[in-house]
N, C-alpha and C positions, 0 to 999 in steps of 0.2 A: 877581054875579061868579062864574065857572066857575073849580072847582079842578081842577087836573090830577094823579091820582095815577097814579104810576110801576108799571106790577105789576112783580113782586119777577123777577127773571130766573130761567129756568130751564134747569138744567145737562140738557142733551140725554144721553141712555145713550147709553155705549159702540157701536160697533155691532158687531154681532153677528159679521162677517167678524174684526174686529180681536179679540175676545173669544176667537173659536177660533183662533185662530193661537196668543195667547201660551198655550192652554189645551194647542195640538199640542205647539209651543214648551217647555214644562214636561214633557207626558209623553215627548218623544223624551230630554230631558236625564236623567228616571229611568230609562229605559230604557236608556241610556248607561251610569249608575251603577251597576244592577244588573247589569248584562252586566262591569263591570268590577269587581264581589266575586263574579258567578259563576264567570269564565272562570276562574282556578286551580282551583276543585274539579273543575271539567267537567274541564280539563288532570292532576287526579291521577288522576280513575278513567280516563281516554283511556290516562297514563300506564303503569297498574296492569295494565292488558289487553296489555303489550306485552314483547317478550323484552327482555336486558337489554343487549343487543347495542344494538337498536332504540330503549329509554331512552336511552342515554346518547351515542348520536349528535349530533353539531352540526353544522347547525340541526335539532332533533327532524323526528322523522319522523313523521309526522301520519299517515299512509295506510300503516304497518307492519301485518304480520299479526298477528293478536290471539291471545292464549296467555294462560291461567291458570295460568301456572307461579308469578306469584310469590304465587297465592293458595296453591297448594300449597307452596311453599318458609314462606310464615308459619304453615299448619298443621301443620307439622312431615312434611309428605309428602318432602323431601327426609332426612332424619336431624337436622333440627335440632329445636330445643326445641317443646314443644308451649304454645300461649297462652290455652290454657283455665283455669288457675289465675290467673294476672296478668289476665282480664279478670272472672273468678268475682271475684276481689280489689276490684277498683274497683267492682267493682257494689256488692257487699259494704259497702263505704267508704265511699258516695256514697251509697245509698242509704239507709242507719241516720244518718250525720250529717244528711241533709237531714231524718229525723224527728226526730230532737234538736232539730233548729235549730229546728224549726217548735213541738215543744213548750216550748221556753223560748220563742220570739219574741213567740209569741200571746199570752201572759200580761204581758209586757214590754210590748208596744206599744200593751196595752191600758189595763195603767198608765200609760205616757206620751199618752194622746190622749185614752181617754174619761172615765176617771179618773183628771184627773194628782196624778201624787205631786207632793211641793215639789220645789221646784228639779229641774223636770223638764226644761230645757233644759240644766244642768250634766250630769243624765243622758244626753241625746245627744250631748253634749261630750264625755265620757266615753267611749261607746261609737265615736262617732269617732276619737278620740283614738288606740284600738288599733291603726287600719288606718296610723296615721301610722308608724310603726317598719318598717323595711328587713325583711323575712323572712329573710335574711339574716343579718341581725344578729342575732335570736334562734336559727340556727341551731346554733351550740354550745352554749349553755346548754340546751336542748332535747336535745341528742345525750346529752348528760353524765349531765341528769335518767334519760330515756331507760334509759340505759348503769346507773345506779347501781340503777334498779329491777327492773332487768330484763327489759325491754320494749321491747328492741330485736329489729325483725324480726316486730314484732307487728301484723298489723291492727288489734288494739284501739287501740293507742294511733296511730293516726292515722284513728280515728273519735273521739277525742278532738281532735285538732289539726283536723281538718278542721273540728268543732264551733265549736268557738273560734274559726276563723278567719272560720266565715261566719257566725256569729251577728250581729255589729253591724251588717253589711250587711241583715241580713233584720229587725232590729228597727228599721229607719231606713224599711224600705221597707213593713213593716207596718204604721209609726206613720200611713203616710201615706193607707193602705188604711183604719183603722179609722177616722182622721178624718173621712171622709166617711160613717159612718153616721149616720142622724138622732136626737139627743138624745130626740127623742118617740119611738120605737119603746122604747129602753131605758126611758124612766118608765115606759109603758106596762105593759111586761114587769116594772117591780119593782111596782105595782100592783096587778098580777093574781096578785104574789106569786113570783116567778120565782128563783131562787137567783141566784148570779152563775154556779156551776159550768152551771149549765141555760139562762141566759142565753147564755152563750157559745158552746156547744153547739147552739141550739135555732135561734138569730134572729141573732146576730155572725158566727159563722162560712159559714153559708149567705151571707150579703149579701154578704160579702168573698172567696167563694170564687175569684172570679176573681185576684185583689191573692195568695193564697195561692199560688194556680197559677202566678203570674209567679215569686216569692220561692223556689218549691220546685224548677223549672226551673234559675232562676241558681243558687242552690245547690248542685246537682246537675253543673252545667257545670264549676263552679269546683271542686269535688271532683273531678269524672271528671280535669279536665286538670290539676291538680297535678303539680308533677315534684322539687319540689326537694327537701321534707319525704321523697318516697317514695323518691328517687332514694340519700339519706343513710341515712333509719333502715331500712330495710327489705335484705332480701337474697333469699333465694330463697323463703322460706315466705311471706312478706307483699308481696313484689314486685307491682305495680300494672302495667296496660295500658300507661300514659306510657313507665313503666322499660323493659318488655319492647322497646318501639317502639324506643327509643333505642340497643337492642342489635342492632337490623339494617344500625344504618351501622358500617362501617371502615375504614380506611385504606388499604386494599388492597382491590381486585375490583371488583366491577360490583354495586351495591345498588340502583341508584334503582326500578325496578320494584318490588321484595323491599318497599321503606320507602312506597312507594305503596299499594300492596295493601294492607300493613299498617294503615296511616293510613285507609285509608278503613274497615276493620274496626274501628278504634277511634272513626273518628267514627259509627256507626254508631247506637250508643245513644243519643246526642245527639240528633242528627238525628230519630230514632224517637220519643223523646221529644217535641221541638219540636214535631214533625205532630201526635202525641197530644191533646196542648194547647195547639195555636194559636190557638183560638177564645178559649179560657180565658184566654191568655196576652195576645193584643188588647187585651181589656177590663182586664184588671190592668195591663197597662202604660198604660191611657188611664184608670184611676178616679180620681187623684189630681191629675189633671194639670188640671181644670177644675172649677174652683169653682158 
């Protein structure tokens, strides 16, 4: 008696015409995307190169002659203020919070991942917790404090507020960084006798340096572009880049050049930044994300 076995069916690949089409298909749609978060910035410095006549035309004028006057009008080449202290300022601000934040985050997130304390998810509940409140809504109790101690108009105290405000975000996003070191490198390392200050230092921080560089970035962004905290407690001696920027529009005359220029002067750091650390910044934003 002859049996007859079935072979199992076999699913034919794709072919390869239909494979690059939807592969075209996908990169013409990023390309779409990205062209539609570039074209406003390309549209401000286009805009920033042009008189003010020529800004505020309707429909813009795209082929206007090009003029660095409202570069010179934000460097105080025309008589108005100079923005060397407000951008001295935010550098100032951004810069000392984002090492704050990094020196409490490191330690914090190292307690919550590789050594958890108890009730370490109540801790990240906790530091969550903070970002849920209106900024807003603690803005007068903050004025008041501020105002009683005398520390209104002060850089220091909004390298304090900026601290506080990005720490939970940088201890959420370290916890998640540290998580992915491997448990054997640290026995390892207390085996051979390693302190924890030397461990951290030596073998934690190297491995996670990318996860840092992401955390030191956002930090930095979210400092530079505050406005609200700067916009209240500060005045002429502590005044920030945001503040200065928001004093080129008014209600009368021709600004939009004037608040272009300017704007691209203050995304500059940012920007400079991001290039500095995009390699770094890559890997930190893709370490946590795959098990």
């Amino acid at each position: 008696m002859t049996v007859t076995v079935d072979a199992p069916a076999v699913t034919a690949p794709a072919p390869p015409k239909k494979r690059n089409r939807s592969g075209a298909l996908l990169g013409l749609v990023a390309w779409i995307v990205g062209l539609l978060f570039v074209a406003p910035v390309v549209w401000m410095v286009l805009t920033s190169f042009h008189s003010e006549p020529d800004a505020a035309t309707n429909p813009p004028s795209v082929f206007a002659p090009l003029t660095v006057e409202g570069y010179a009008n934000f460097f105080g080449a025309a008589g108005g203020a100079t923005p060397w202290p407000p951008l001295l300022n935010s550098i100032t601000a951004s810069v000392l919070s984002t090492v704050l934040v990094l020196l409490f985050a490191i330690p914090a997130a190292y307690a919550l991942s590789i050594r958890p304390v108890e009730k370490w998810t109540d801790v990240l509940f906790f530091f969550l917790s903070t970002k849920m409140l209106p900024v807003v809504a603690g803005l007068l109790p903050v004025y008041l404090i501020a105002q009683g101690i005398g520390m209104l108009d002060n850089i220091w105290l909004l390298i304090v507020l900026y601290t506080s405000m990005n720490l939970p975000i940088a201890v959420w996003m370290m916890r998640s960084f540290l998580a992915e070191v491997p448990g054997e490198v640290l026995e390892a390392a207390a085996l051979d006798g390693c302190s924890l200050t030397h461990t951290l230092r030596t073998i934690v921080i190297p491995m996670v340096l990318p996860g840092i560089a992401a955390t030191s970035l956002i930090c930095f962004i979210f400092s530079w572009n505050e406005l609200l905290f700067a916009r209240v407690l500060t005045g002429t001696v502590a005044q920030t880049a945001p503040v200065f920027l928001i004093g080129f529009v008014t209600s009368q005359g021709l600004f939009l050049a004037k608040v272009c220029a300017a704007a691209v002067i203050v995304s500059l750091p940012v920007l400079i930044a991001g290039f500095a650390a995009q390699d770094k910044l890559v890997q930190g934003l893709s370490l946590g994300a795959i098990k």
